[in-house]
N, C-alpha and C positions, 0 to 999 in steps of 0.2 A: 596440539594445534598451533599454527605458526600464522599472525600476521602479517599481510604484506599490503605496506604501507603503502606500495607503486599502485595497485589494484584499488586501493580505497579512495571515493571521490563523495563529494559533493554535487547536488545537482538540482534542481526542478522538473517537474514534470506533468503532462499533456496524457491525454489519452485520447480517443478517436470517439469515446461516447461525453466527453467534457473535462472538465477543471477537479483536479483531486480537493477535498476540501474534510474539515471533521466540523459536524456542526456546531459541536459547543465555541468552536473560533468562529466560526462564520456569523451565528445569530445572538451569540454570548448568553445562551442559557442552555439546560435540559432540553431535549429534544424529543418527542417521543413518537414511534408511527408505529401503523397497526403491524402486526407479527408477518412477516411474509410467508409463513407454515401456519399462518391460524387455524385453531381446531376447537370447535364450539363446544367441546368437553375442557379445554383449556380454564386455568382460573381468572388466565391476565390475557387482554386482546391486546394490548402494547408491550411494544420494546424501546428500553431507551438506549437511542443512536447515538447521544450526544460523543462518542468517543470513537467512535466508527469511521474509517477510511469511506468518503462518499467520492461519487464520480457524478459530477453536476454541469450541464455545457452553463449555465450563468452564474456558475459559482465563482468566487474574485480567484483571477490567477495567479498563481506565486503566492498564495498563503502558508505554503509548507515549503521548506527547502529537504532535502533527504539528503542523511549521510549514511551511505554504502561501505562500513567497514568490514573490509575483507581478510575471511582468515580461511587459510588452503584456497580453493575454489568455487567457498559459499560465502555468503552476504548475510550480515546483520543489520538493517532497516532502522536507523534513527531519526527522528523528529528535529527538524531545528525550527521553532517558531519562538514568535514575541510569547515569552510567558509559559500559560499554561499547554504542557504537555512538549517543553521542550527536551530534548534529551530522551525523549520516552523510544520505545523502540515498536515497530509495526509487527503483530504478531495475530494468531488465529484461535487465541485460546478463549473465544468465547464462540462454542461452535465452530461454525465455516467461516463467519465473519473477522475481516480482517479491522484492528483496529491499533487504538494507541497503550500500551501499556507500561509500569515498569519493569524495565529490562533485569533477569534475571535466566538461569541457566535452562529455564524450557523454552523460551522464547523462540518466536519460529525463524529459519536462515531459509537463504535464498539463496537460487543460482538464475544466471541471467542467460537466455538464449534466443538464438539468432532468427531469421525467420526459416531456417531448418531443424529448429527446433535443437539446435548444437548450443551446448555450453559455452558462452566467449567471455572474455574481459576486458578490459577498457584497452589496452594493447592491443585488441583485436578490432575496434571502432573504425569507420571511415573518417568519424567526426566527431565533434562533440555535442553533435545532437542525433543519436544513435535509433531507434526506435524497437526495440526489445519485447519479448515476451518477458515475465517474470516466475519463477515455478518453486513452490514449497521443497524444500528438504527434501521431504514427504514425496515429493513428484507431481503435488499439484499444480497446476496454471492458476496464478491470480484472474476472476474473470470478473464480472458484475451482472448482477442479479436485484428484481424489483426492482419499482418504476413508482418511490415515492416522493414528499412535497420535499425533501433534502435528498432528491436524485438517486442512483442507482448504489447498492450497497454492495460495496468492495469485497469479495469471497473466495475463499478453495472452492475451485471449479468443482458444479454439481450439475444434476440433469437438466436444470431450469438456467442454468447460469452461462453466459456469453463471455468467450474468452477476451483478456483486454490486449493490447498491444499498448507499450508506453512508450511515448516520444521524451529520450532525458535530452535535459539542456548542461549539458555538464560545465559548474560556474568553476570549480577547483580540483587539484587531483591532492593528494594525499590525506596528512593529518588533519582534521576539522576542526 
């Protein structure tokens, strides 16, 4: 696998259902909402979100920056924030939920595609505020699903789940 450094950027970003946020920044503690699959044979009616990509329209903008480092033509998803959970990388390995983890060799990549649903890269942008789908490895769409008090949880598209489109604001292009 071959990095390239011209493809890797920095960025912020918007979504069309709100403000990307992880609770544990937003409200600086444990988070916890009922299970969006509850099932009254279950033992636990809660899940704790606090580490979970949320999608929130009143949630503070620019709480997360993302660095997109690119190697061949997929994307590794990192965290740049004050503090906790900086460096971490956005990944799905709890379930379908997309959240903040440390970055290690399963961690989930990404390809970034146009609204034809085509594979592009920043060389391919009109600008530097691009509006993108995002799609797992795997061939998932990032979408968002449930409609709880810390907003809608960020997921590999499922049958309940509404696909996202992201607005980047792209602040730098290479090394972060």
């Amino acid at each position: 696998m071959s990095q390239n450094k011209e493809r890797s950027f920095v960025a912020t970003i918007k979504t069309s259902h709100g403000n990307l946020h992880l609770p544990k920044l937003t409200y600086g503690k444990t988070t916890l909402v009922k299970k969006l699959d509850y099932d009254t044979w279950s033992f636990e009616a809660n899940m704790d979100v606090s580490s979970y990509l949320c999608v929130k329209p009143d949630a503070p903008p620019g709480q997360i920056k993302f660095y997109f480092y690119c190697i061949e033509d997929y994307y590794s998803i990192y965290l740049l924030t004050d503090g906790l959970y900086h460096r971490q990388a956005l990944s799905n390995e709890d379930k379908d939920f997309i959240g903040a983890f440390a970055p290690d060799r399963k961690q989930t990549t990404y390809n970034l595609l146009d609204r034809q649903g085509r594979i592009i890269t920043p060389e391919q942008f009109d600008s530097d505020q691009p509006v993108v789908r995002i799609r797992t490895k795997g061939g998932s769409l990032l979408s968002v699903r449930g409609n709880t008090k810390v907003g809608g949880l960020v997921c590999t598209e499922s049958a309940r789940a509404k696909p996202l489109e992201f607005k980047l604001d792209i602040l730098s292009r290479g090394a972060a």
